[in-house]
C-alpha positions as CSV (number, residue, x, y, z in Angstrom):
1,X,-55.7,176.8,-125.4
2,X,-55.8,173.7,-127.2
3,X,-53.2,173.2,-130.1
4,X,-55.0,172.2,-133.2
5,X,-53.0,170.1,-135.5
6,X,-53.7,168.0,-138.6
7,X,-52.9,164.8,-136.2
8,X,-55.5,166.1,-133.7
9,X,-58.0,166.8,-136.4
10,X,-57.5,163.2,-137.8
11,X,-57.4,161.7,-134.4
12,X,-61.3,163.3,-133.7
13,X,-62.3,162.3,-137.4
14,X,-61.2,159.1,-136.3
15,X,-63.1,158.8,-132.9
16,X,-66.4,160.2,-134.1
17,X,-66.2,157.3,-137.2
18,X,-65.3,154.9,-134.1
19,X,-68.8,156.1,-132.3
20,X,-70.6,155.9,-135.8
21,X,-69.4,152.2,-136.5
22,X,-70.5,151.1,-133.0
23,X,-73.8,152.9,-132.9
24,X,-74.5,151.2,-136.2
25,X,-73.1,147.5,-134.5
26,X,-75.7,148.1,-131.6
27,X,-79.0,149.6,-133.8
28,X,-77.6,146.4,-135.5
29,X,-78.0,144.3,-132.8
30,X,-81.2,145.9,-131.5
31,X,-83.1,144.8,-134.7
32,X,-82.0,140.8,-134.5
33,X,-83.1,141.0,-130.9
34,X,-86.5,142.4,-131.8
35,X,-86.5,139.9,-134.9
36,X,-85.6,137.3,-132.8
37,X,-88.7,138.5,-130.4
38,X,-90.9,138.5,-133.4
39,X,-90.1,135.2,-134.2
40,X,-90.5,133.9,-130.7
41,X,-94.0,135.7,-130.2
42,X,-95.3,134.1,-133.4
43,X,-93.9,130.8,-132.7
44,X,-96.0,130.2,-129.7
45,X,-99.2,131.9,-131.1
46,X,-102.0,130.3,-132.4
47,X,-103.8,131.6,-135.1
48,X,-107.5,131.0,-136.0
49,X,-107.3,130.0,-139.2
């Protein structure tokens, strides 16, 4: 039986905000990279104009 106290309640709110903030760091991330892909892609294409 786990003992449920307001530390251990505070310590999960804690962890899951921990998960949250890093989830959002790598989505984060994942956007510059495919940015940075765009950006690469369009560098070296030529368009017909």
């Amino acid at each position: 039986m786990k003992l449920t106290t307001p530390f251990t309640i505070l310590n999960q709110n804690f962890r899951e905000t921990d998960l949250i903030k890093e989830a959002m760091n790598n989505r984060r991330l994942a956007t510059e990279r495919l940015h940075l892909d765009y950006r690469k892609m369009y560098k070296n294409h030529q368009f017909p104009y």
